[in-house]
N, C-alpha and C positions, 0 to 999 in steps of 0.2 A: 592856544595853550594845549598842551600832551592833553591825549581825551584819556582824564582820569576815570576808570567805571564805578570805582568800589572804594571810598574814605573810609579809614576808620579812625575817628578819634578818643584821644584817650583821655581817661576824665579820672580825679580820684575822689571827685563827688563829695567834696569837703567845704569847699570855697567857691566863690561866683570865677565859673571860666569863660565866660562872655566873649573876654579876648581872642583867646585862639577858638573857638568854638564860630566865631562870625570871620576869622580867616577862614575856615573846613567849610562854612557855609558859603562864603565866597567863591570860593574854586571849585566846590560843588556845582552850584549854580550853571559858574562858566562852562564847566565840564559834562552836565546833564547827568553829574552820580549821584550814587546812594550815599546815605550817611549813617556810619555806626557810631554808637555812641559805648565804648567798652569802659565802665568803670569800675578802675582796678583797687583792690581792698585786700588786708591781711583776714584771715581767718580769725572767727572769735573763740576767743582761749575758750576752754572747759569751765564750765558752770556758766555760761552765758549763752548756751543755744538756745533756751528758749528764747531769747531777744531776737533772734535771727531774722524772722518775718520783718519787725521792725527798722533793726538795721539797715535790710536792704534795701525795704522799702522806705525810708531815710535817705538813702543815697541816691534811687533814681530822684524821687521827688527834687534835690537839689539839684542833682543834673538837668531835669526838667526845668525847673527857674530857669537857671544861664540858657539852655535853648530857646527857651520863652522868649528870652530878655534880648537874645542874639539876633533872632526871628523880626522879633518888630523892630530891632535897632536898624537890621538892612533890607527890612520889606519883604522876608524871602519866608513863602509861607510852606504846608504840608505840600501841596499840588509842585512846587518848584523842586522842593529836597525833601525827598520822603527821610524821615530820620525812624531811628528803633535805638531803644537804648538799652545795653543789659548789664547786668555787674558781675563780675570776674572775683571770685576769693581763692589768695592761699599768698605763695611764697614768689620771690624774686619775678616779681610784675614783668621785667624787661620781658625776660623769657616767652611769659606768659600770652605778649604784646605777640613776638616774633614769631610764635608756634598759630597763633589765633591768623595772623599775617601766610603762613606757611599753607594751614588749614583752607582759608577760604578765598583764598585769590584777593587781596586787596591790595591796592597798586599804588594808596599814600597812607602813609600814618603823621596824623597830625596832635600837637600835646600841647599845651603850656610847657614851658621850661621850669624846671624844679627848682624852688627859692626863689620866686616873685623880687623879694628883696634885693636880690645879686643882680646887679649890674651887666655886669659880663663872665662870660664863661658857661661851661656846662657841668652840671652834677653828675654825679656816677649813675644813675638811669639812665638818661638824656645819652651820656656818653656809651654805655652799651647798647641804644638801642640805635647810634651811628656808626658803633662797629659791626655791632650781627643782624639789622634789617636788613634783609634785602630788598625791600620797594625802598621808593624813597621817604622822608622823611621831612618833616614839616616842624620845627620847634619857634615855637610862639614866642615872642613880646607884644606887649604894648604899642601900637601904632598910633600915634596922636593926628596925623595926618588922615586930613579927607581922602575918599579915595582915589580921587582924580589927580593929588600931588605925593601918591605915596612913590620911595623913588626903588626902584631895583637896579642891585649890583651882580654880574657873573662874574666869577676868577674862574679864565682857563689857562691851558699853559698849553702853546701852540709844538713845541714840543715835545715828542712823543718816541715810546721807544716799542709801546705793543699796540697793535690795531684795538683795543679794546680799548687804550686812553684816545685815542682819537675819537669811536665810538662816542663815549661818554661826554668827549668835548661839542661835540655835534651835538647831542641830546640836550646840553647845560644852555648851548646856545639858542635853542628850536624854544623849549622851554620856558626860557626867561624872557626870553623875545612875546612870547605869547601873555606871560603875566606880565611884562610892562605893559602891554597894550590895551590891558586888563584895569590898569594905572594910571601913570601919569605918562604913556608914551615915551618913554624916555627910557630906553636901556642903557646902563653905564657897563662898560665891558673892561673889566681892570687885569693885565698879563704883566707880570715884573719876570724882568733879566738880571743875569748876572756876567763878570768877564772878571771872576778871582783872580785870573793874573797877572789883573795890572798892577795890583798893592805890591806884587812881589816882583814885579820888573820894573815900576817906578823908578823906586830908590833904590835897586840895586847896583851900586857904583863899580863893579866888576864884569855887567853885563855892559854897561854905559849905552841903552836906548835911549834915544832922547824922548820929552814928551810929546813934541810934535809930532812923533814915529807911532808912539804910543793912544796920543788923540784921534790918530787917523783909524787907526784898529779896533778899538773901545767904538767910534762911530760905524764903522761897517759890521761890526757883531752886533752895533743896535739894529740896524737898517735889515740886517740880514731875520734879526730876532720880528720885529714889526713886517718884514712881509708874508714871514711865514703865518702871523696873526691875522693879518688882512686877508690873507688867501684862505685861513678857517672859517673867516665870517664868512665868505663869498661861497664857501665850502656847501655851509648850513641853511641857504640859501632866505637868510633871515635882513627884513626890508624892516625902514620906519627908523626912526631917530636912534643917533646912537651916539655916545659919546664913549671914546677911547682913552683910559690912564694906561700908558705903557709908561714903565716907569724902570730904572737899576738900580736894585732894590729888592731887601728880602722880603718875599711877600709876606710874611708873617709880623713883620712889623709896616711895612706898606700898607696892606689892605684893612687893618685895624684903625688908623689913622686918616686913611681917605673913608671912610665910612664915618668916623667920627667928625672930618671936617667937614662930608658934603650933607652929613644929616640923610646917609641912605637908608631906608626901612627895611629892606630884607636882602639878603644874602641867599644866592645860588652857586652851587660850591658841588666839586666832586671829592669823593672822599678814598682816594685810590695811593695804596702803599707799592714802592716797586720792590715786592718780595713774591717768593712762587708761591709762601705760604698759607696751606687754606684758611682759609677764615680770618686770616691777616688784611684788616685793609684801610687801617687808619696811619697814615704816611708821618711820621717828627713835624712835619709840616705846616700838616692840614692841623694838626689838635693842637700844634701854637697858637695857628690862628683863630679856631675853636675860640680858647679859653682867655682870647683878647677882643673878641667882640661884641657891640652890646646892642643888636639889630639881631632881624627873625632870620632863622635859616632857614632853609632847604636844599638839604645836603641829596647826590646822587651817589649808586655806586656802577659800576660795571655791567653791563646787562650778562654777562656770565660768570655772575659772583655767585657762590654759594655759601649759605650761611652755615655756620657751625651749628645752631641752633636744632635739636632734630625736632619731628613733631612726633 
């Protein structure tokens, strides 16, 4: 797995985060980082400062629980992940997340996903903190799964038009290859195709192709599309089981669907828009498939992204 140095997770110190807290503790572990523990909070209105010592001390104390609870649930004590936990107040948290990210070199930020309740999708935190981090990003669910059968998915897309999607494709591969192996062994590697114009040469009876003309074509854009895929794995130089969904098919309704038939746990995904624009980097795409999935993510960006976010 990428040698993570510096986790920061992020806590709002209200409710047991046990969950993603022993994911940060996990990839810690593997990784031999640190762990922050940044819990984020509104500022207390006027007439309520004297409370303030309280409050805070209120909120580590709860964060402390879930670490507690995290700690002895996966054996992983102070001497394995030195953890420190501090609380953050005021306004627009993401920000606050990104600028603290900006600030001190930390190279994942891991959360619970906002609305425990919701199924699938992401909330508008969750969602700016995959448009304007720049490290990667770690958004938590509920894993029922022992560790040894939890399963990992990567969506890359072997075609590419800037050396920095190919970059990042390599990175998603290195990556996920290292947390399955972390798992259940098992990396699922999902790439969907497309070939739009065969619905419109099909049936077009003034062109008159036939379908056999047509099958033959549709088969060699597949063939063409899968070896360009094979040659990225081989690229990445990434060993150990692997199982490949090459599919034709828009991945934003493909990749929602094989995650919900194969019971995959976590999602590794690049989050890259083809626009020159800065700070632009969440693609129609990638946030369909976002706010259709109901597994943990970890979304990448470009290693020469720069975030809008100043510190």
């Amino acid at each position: 797995m990428q040698n993570f140095r510096k986790i920061l997770f992020v806590s709002h110190g209200t409710v047991d985060e046990s969950d993603g807290l022993m994911q940060a503790l996990a990839v810690a572990r593997v990784s031999g980082a640190t762990l922050t523990i940044m819990v984020v909070c509104p500022l207390l209105p006027e007439g309520f400062t004297e409370y303030e010592g309280a409050y805070t001390d209120g909120l580590i104390a709860r964060a402390g629980q879930s670490l507690k609870k995290s700690r002895e649930l996966l054996k992983v004590d102070e001497g394995q992940v030195p953890a420190e936990i501090e609380v953050d107040e005021g306004n627009n948290p993401a920000e606050r997340i990104i600028r603290r990210v900006l600030q001190e070199d930390f190279d994942l930020v891991v959360k619970n996903v906002e609305g425990r309740t919701q199924r699938k999708g992401f909330k508008a935190m969750d969602m700016e903190l995959l448009r304007k981090c720049p490290c990667p990003v770690w958004l938590s669910r509920r894993i029922e799964h022992p560790r040894e059968e939890v399963q990992v998915v990567v969506a890359v897309d072997p075609e590419y038009e800037q050396p920095s999607a190919y970059d990042l494709a390599i990175r998603l591969l290195r990556l996920s290859r290292g947390l399955a192996d972390s798992c259940s062994g098992t990396l699922h590697v999902v790439s969907c195709w497309d070939y739009d114009v065969d619905e419109y040469l099909r049936h077009n009876y003034p062109i008159n192709i036939s379908d056999e003309e047509l099958d033959r074509a549709l088969e060699k854009a597949g063939s063409k599309h899968r070896s360009k895929l094979d040659a990225l794995i081989h690229a990445a130089g990434i060993e150990g089981p692997i199982e490949i969904h090459h599919a034709i098919a828009r991945p934003d309704s493909f990749i929602p669907l094989l995650i919900e038939e194969k019971q995959l746990d976590i999602l590794v995904m690049g989050t890259l828009a083809r626009t020159g624009i800065p700070g632009f980097i969440m693609g129609n795409t990638a946030e369909n498939i976002l706010q259709r999935i109901s597994c943990s993510l970890l979304a990448l960006k470009p290693s020469d992204y720069k975030s809008p976010v100043n510190v």
